[in-house]
N, C-alpha and C positions, 0 to 999 in steps of 0.2 A: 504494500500500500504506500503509496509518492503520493505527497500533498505540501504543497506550498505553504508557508505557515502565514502568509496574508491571504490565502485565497476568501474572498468573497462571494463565490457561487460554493464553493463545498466546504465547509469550513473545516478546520482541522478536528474541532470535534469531530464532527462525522468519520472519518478517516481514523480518529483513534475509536472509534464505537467500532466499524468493521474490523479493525483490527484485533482487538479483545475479542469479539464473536468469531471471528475465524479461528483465535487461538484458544477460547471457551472449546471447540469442536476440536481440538489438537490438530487441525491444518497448520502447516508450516507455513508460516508469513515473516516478513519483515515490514517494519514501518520505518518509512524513510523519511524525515521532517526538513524542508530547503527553505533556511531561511529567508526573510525578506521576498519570496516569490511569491506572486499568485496565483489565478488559476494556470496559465501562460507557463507552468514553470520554467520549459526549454528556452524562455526571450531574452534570457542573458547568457551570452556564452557561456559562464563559469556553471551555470546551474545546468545549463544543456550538459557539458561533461559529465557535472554531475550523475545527471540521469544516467546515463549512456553509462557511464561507470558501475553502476548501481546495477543494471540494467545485464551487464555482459557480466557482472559477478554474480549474478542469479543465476543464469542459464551455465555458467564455465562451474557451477555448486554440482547442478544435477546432472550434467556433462559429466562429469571424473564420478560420482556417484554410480552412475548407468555403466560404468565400464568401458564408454566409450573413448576410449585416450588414445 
């Protein structure tokens, strides 16, 4: 769960309530909290990394997990 900690259409509550009920149900989640960004979070280079960083360490988790290396 990625949420910008200004967003104004999804607030960060919300984004910490899915994350709690996903983790109430033991799916694996992470919350990722970017500060100063809104909904938009990709509009600043630095947060675009961000993501994208976040983002390829999720999949490179269950990548090497699956056996696939």
């Amino acid at each position: 769960v990625m949420v910008g900690m200004e967003d104004l259409r999804t607030p960060p509550s919300e984004a910490k309530q899915l994350y709690h009920a996903l983790k109430l149900r033991k799916i694996e989640t992470v919350l990722v909290e970017i500060p100063g960004a809104g909904h938009g979070i990709a509009n600043r280079p630095s947060n675009l990394i961000t993501k994208i960083a976040h983002t390829l360490a999720w999949f490179e988790k269950y990548r090497q997990e699956s056996g696939n290396e």
